[in-house]
Structures are given as C-alpha cells and as structure tokens.
C-alpha positions in Angstrom: -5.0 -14.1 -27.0 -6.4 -17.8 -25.9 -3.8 -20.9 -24.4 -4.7 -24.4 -23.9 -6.5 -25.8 -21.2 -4.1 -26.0 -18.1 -4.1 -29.6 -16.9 -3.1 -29.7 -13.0 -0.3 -32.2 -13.6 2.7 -33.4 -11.4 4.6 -30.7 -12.8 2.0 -28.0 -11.2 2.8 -29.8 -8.1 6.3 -29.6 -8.2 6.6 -26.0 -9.7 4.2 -25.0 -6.5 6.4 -27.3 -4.1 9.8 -25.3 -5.7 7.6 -21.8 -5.0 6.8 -22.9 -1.5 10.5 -23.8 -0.5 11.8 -20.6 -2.2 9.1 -18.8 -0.3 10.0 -20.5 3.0 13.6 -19.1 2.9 12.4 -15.8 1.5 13.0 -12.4 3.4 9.3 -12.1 4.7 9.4 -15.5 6.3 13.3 -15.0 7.5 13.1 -11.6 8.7 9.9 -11.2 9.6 9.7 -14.0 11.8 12.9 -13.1 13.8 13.2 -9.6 13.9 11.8 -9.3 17.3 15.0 -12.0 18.7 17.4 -9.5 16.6 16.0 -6.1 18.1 17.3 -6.2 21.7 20.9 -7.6 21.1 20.9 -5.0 18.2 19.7 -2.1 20.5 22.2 -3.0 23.3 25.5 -3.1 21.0 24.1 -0.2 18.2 22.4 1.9 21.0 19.6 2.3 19.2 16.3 3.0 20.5 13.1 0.3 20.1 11.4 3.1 17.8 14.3 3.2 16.0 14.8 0.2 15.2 11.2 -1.0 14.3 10.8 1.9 12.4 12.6 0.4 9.8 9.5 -2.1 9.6 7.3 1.5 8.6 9.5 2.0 5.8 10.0 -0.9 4.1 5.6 -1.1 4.6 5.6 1.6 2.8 7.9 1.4 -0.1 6.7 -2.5 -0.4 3.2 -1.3 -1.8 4.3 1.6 -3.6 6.7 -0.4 -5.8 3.9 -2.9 -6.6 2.3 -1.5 -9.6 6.2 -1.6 -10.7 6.9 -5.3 -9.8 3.4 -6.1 -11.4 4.2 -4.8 -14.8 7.5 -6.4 -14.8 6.2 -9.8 -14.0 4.4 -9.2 -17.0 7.0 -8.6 -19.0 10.0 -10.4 -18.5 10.2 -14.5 -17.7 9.7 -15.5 -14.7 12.4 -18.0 -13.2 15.1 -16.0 -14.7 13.6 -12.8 -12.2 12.8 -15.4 -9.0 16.5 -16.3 -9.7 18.4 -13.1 -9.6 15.3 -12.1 -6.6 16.9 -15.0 -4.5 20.7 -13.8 -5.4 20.1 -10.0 -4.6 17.9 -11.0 -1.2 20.6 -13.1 0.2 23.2 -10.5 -0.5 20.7 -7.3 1.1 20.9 -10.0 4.4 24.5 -10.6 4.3 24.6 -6.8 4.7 23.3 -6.2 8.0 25.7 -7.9 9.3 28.4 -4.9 8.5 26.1 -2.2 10.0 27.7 0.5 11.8 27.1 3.7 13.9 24.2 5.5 11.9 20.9 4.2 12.1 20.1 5.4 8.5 22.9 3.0 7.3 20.2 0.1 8.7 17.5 1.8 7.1 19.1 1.9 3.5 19.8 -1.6 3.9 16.2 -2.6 4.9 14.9 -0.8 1.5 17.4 -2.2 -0.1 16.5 -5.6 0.8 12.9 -4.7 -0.3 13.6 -4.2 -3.6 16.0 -6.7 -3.9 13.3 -8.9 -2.8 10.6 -8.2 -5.0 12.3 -10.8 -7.7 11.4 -13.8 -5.3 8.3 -12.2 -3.3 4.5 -13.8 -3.1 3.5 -11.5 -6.0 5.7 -13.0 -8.4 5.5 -16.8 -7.3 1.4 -16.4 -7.4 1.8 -15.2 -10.9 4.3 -18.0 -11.9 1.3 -20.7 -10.0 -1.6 -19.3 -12.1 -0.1 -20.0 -15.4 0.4 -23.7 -13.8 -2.9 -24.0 -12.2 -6.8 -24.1 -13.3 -9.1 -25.9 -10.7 -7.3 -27.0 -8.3 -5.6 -23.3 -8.0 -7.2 -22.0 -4.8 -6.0 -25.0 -3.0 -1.9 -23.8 -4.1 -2.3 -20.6 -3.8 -3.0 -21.8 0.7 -0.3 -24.2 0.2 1.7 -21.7 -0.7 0.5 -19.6 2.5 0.7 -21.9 4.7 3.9 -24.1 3.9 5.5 -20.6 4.3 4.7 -20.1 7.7 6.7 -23.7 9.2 9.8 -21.3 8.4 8.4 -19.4 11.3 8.6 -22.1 13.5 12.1 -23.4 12.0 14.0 -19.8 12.0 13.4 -18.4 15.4 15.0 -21.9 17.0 18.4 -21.3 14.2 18.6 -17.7 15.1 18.5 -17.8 18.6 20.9 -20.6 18.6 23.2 -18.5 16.3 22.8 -15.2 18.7 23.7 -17.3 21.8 27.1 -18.8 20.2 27.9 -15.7 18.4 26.4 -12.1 17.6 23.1 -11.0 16.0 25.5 -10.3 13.2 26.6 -13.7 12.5 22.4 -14.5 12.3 22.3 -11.9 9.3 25.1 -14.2 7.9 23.1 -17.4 8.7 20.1 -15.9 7.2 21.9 -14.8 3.8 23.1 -18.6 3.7 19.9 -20.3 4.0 18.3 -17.7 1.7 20.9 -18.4 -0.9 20.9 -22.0 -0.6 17.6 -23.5 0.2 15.8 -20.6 -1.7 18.3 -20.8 -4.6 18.2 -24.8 -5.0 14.5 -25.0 -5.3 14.4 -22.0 -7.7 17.2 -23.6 -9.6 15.5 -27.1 -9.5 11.9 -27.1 -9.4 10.7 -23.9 -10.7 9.5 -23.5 -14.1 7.7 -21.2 -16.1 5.0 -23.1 -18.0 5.5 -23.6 -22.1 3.3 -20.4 -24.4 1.9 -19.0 -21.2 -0.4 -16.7 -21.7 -3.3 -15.7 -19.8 -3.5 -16.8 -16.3 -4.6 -20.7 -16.0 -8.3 -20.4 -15.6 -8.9 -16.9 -16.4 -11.0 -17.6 -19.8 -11.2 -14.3 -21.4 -9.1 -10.9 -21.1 -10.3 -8.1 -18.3 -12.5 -6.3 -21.1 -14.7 -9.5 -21.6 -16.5 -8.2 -18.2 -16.7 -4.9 -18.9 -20.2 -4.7 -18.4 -20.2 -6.0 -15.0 -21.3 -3.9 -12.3 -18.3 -5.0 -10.2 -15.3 -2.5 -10.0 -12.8 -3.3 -12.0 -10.5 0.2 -12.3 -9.0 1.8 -9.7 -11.8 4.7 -10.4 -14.4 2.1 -9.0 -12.8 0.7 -6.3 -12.8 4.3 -4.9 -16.5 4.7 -5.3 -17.2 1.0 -4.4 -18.9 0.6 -0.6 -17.4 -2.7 -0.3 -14.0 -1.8 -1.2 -13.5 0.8 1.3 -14.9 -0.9 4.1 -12.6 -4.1 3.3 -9.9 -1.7 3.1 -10.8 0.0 6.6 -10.9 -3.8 8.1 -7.4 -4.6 6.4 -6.2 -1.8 7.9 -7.2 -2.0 11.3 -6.7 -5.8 11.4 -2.8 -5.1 10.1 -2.1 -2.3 12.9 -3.3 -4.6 15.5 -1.7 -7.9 14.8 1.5 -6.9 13.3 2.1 -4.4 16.4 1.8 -7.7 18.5 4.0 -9.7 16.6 6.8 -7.9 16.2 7.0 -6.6 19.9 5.9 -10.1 20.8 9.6 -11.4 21.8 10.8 -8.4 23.7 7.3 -7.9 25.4 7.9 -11.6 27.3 11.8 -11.3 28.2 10.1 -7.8 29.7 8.2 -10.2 31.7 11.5 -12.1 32.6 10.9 -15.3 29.8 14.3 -16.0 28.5 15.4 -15.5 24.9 14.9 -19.6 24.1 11.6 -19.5 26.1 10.6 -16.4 23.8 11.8 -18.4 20.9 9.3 -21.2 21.8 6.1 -18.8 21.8 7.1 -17.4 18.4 7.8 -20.8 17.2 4.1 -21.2 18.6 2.8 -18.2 16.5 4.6 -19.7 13.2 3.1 -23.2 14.1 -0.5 -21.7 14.9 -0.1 -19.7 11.3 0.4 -23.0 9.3 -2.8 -24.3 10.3 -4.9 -20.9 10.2 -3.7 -20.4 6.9 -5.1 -24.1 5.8 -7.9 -23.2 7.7 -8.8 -19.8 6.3 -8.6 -21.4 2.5 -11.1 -24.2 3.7 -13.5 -21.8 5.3 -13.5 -19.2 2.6 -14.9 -21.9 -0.1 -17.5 -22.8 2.9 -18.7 -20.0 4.6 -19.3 -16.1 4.1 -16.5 -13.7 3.6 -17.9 -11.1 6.8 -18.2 -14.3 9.2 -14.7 -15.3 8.6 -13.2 -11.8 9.0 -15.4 -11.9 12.4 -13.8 -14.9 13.0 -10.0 -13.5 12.4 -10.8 -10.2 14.3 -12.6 -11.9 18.1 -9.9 -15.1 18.4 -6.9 -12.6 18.5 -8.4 -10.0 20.8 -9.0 -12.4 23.2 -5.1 -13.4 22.9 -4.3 -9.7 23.3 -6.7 -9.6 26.7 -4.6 -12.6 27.6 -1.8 -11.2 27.0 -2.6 -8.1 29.1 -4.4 -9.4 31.9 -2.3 -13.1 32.3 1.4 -12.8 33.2 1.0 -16.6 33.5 3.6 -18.9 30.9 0.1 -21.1 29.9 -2.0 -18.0 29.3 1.0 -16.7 27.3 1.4 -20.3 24.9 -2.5 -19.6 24.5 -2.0 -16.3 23.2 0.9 -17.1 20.8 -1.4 -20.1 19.4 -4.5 -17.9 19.3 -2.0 -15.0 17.6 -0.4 -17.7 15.2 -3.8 -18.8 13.8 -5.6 -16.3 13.3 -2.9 -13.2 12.3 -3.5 -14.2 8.8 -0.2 -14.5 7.6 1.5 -12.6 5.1 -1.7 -10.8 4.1 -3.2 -14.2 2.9 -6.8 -13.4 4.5 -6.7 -10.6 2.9 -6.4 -12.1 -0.6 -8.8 -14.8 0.6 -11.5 -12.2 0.8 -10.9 -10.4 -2.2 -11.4 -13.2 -4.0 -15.0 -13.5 -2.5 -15.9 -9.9 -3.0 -14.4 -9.4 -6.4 -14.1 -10.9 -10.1 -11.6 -13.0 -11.1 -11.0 -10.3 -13.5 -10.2 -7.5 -11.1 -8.6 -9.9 -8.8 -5.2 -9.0 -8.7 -5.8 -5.1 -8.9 -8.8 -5.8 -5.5 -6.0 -7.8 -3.9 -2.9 -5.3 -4.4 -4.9 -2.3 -3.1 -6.1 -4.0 -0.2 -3.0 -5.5 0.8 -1.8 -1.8 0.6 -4.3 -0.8 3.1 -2.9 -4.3 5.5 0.6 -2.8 4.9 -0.1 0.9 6.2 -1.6 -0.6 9.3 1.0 -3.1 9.8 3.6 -0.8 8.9 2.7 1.9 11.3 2.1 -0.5 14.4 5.7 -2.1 15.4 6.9 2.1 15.6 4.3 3.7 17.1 4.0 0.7 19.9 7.9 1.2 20.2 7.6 4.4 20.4 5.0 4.5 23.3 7.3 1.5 24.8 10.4 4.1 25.0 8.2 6.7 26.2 5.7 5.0 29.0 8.6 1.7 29.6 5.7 -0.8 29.1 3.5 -1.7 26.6 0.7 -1.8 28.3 -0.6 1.2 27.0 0.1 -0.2 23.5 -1.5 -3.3 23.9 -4.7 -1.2 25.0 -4.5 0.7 21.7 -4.5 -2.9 19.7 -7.5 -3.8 21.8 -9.4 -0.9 20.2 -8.3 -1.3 16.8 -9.6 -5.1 17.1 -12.9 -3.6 18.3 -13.0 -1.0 15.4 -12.0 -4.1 12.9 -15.2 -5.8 14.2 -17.5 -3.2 13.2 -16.0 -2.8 10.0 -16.2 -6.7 9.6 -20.1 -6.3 10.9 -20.8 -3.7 8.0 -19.4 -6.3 5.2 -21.9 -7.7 3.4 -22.1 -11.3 3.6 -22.0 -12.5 -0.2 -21.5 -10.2 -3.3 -24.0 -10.5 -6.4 -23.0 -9.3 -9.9 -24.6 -10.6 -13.2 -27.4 -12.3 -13.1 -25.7 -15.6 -14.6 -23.2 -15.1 -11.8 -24.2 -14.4 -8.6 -23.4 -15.6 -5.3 -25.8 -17.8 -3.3 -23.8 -20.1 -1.3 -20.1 -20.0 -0.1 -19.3 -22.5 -2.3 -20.6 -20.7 -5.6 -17.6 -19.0 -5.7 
C-alpha cells in the first residue's frame, strides 16, 4: 500500500497545535502534575495512608502498558478524531468521579483504572499516531512540540488547583479538573484536529515493516529479547523512571514536611513543569546533535545532583534549584525515552522499540511513588527514600555508560554522526 508524499503544510501545524492543547488538558498533564497537592488534604479527610494513596499511581503504571498492544491495534483500526473525541468525553467524566469518593480506598482505586482506560482515546499514543500521518520531515520537531507544550500545563495546573483546594475541597479540584479536561481538551479536538485524507502508511515511513527484513536490527519482539542494546536501554528506563517519578510525586508533601506552605509548594512544582518545557525542547535538539549514551548521561548526573540538594540543603534557594534541575531533566512523559529509541532503532521497529521501553519507564515509575510512601509511613521521613533514588541514579549511570554510542545496521545506513539519523 503507497500514499502521496506528505507535504508539512499549515494544516500539519494546526492539527499538531489541536494535539498539543488536547494533550495539555489530558489526564497525564492534569493529574499527574497535581497529585502530590491532592494527596495530603485527601489523606486527612479519607484517612488514608501515603502508601495508600500513591499506590494507586503502581496500578494505573501497570495496567497503562499492559493495555498498549490493545490501544495500538485499535488506533489502527478505527478513525482517529472520532476515538480522541469520545477519549476526551470519558477522561473528563473518570475526573468528575473522584470527587464522589467515599470510605473504601478500593473505590479510589477502581476509579484511577477507570480513568486509564478511559484515557487511552486521547493519550500521547494515539495523538503521535494521528501527527505521523500529517508529518514527513519536519516530524521529529512535532513530535517535541508535542512534549514539551504539554508540560506548561504543569506549570498552569498546580497554581488552579491549589487555588481551588484553598476556597473549597480537593473534591471540588476533581470537578475543576473534569471541566477544563472537557472544555479546553474537547474544543481543540472538536476544532483543530483532523485525520489526514487516504492515510495510509505513516508520513515518511516509505515502505511496510517487511521491506527491512533483512536488517540486522530487531524488529519482533523475539529480537528485542536477544538484542544487547535493548535490554540495557530497558535497565536505564527503568532505573531512570523509579528515581525521578518517586521524586516527583512525593515532591509537594516532602517540602510542607519541611514547613513550605501549600502555595510555596505550588511554586516549586510549577518550577518542575517550567524546567520540563525547556528539557523537553532541549532533549529533541540534542538527540539530532549528539550521541544517544551522552545524553542519557546527561539526564541521569543533572537530577542526582538535585536529589543530593534536596537531601543535604533544607535551604528555599537550594530547593528552587532542585525543582529546575528536576523539571529539565525528568524527561517528561517518557519523551527521552522515545527520543532514544529513535537513535538505537529503525524507523521500522519504532513504535514496537518505543512501547516496550516505555513499559520498562512505567514499572520503575510505577513502583517508586508506593514504595517511597511506604518507607515515609514506616521511618516518618523520606530520607531514607531519597537515599534509595540516589542509588538508582548511580545504577542508571552505569547502564547509560554500557550504551553504545551510535548504532550501525546496513551498510547503506549506518550511523556516523548524530545528525545521520
């Protein structure tokens, strides 16, 4: 099957600009970035403990990457605006929800599944797939756009929620959430994205997956298993996930520990959402000019120095450094981690490199914000758990330090330079 050319025309641009806003008021970007304001004033009315609560985090981690091979085969199937539609619809609804929780904790944890399935309509997976059938050359430079425009709702939702828990409850946040999901993520779906005319294959691909079959670079999930490379990116993903994402999430509560108040604590993760705009624009120009195992050195040193700041330097400056440091280099919603992919695999096995790795990101990331809850609960600090991050930064170097630094396949094809790729 063979399309015409993809020309990167002003409708690209404002298909990718619909993606980014729907993106921006999507459940990672709302949620994640203000779960750690919503966790105390949930724990004091609910009564539930820290590991309780973030557990929730482990499970949706868990059933987000098992559902993929699902979501991936639907996106193939079915149009795509129709599925971002009812994705935006079904999200906002899942968030409206948590604002009726009651007594059990199971209830909350239903909900959070829920809302991760519901999500899947609207998630990064399916808006990537909609930009590649809009994009050819210029579709690396969309696909960080896309990561990085998402992260100034990090910055814009911590400052609504807190405002909203102050005036009212952590319920009526839910209720603010489910609104601005519904209506900022549901306009720009409604109005600016499009699925392109006869889209076939994705914009820029060339020829099918069994056009390369005779390249040496995995391309089944049978290879990745035996591949080296594969398994020691996955190892780095891994580690580099359980370190940050413990961080992050414990982030807020770990300064009002230290006596900041809830809108100071807003600030520094209004920092980290600020800090992760410009790493993600930064990661997408350094991939296309430097080695893949330099920049995952790069992303592994800079936020284990914030952690060392944040352990050793009570101090309000040292603790705006370490949000900034944390906020550029936490790689965002497992963009680094499709950034290198790209390097070390074919644009052929692409997506199936990218979804396995960012499986390995989510079972660190998903195991982190529990078990550092759950030492919080049991030792009443998190010092202990900001020592285990240390380690797995350390361990995430080596793994970096074993990557190689460019990836050769055929002859025709190989990588000399970082901008070969």
């Amino acid at each position: 099957m063979s399309v015409a050319p993809v020309v990167d025309s002003p409708t690209s641009w404002r298909v990718l600009a619909g993606c980014c806003i729907v993106a921006i008021f999507g459940v990672t970007s709302l949620y994640g970035s203000t779960f750690g304001l919503l966790m105390l004033p949930m724990q004091k009315e609910l009564g539930w403990s820290r590991a309780d609560i973030t557990f929730s985090l482990t499970l949706m981690t868990i059933v987000g990457p098992a559902i993929l091979p699902l979501v991936g085969w639907i996106i193939d199937k079915v149009p795509l605006r129709p599925l971002v539609l009812w994705g935006v619809v079904l999200q906002s609804a899942s968030l409206a929800g948590f604002g009726f929780m009651h007594g059990s904790v199971w209830v909350y944890y239903v909900l959070c599944l829920v809302m991760t399935v519901t999500a899947s309509g609207a998630s990064f997976l399916t808006l990537s797939k909609l930009l590649q059938t809009w994009f050819d050359k210029a579709f690396g430079r969309a696909l960080g756009l896309l990561f990085a425009l998402v992260t100034l709702g990090a910055v814009i939702h911590p400052q609504i929620v807190r405002v909203v828990i102050s005036h009212a409850s952590w319920r009526e946040a839910f209720m603010a959430m489910a609104l601005m999901s519904l209506i900022g993520g549901g306009l720009a779906a409604w109005f600016l994205v499009r699925e392109r005319p006869n889209a076939g294959l994705p914009a820029g691909s060339g020829t099918p997956v069994e056009a390369s079959a005779s390249s040496p670079l995995p391309v089944s999930m049978r290879a990745f298993l035996s591949d080296r490379v594969w398994w020691t990116l996955a190892v780095w993903n891994m580690l580099f996930g359980f370190a940050v994402a413990g961080i992050l999430v414990h982030f807020a509560a770990m300064m009002q520990d230290r006596g900041m108040t809830l809108a100071q604590a807003a600030t520094a993760m209004s920092l980290i959402g600020a800090g992760g705009f410009f790493g993600n624009l930064m990661a997408g120009w350094l991939i296309d000019h430097t080695s893949a195992t330099r920049l995952a050195r790069l992303f592994v040193i800079a936020p284990l120095g914030a952690t060392v700041m944040i352990y050793f330097g009570p101090g309000v400056g040292m603790i705006i450094a370490a949000a900034l440091l944390l906020g550029i280099f936490n790689s965002g919603d497992h963009s680094l981690s499709v950034f290198l992919a790209r390097r070390y695999f074919s644009v052929e096995s692409f997506g199936r490199a990218s979804a396995t790795q960012q499986v390995a990101t989510a079972f660190g990331s998903g195991t982190a914000p529990w078990l550092m809850g759950l030492v919080h609960d049991r030792t009443g600090s998190y010092d202990v758990a900001l020592l285990v991050s240390m380690g797995a930064f350390i361990c995430a170097a080596v793994a970096a330090w074993m990557l190689p630094e460019f990836r050769h396949w055929h002859k025709t094809h190989s990588i000399t330079t970082p901008a070969g790729t």
